[in-house]
C-alpha positions in Angstrom: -79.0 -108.9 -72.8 -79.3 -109.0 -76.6 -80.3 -105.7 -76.6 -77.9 -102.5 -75.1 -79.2 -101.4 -71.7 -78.6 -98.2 -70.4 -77.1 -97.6 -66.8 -80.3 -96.4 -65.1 -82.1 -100.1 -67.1 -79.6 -102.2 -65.6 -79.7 -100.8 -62.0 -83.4 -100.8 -62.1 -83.6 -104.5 -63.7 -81.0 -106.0 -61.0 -82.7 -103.8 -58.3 -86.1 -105.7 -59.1 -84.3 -109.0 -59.0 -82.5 -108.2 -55.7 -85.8 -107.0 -54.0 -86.9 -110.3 -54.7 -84.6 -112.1 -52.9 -84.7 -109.1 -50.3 -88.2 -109.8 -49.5 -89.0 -113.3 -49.9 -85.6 -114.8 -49.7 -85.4 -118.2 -50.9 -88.5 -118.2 -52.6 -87.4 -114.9 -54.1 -84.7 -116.8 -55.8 -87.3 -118.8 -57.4 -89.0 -115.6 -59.2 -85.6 -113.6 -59.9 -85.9 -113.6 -64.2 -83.3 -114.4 -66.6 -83.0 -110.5 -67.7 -82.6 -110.0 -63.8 -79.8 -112.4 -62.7 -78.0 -111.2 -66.2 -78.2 -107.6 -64.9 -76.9 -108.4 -61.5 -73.7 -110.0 -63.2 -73.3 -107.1 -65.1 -73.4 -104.9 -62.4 -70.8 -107.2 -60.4 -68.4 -107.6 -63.5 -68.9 -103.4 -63.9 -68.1 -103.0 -60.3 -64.5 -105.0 -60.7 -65.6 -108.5 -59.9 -64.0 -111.0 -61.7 -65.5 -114.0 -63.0 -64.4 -118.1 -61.7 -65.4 -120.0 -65.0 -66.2 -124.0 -63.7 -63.6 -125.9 -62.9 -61.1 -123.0 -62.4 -59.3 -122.0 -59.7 -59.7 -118.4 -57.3 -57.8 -115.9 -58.4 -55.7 -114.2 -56.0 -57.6 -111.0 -56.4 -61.2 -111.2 -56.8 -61.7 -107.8 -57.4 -60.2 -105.4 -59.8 -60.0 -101.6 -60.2 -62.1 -100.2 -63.0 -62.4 -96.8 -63.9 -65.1 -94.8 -63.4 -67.4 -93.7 -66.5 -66.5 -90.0 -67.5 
């Protein structure tokens, strides 16, 4: 996401992406865009999950409090 994305851009942009996968499942996965999957991780990361880089171990917790935008 070179480019800053408002809330409401990201939700829709993962949302397409997930429908996707929603409706056609496994050949959903094989239309999901770029721009799409990058959404959906920033959705996850906004919503507290942390990341597992390759070759590292789970963390104990795999979620973590954030705060809610004011």
């Amino acid at each position: 996401m070179a480019d800053r994305l408002t809330n409401e851009e990201l939700l829709t942009r993962a949302a397409r992406g997930l429908g996707k996968v929603d409706l056609l499942g496994q050949r959903g996965i094989t239309l999901v865009t770029a721009e799409e999957i990058e959404a959906m991780a920033g959705l996850l990361a906004l919503f507290g999950l942390v990341p597992i880089y390759p070759g590292a171990p789970a963390p104990e917790e795999l979620i973590i409090q954030t705060q809610k935008e004011t």
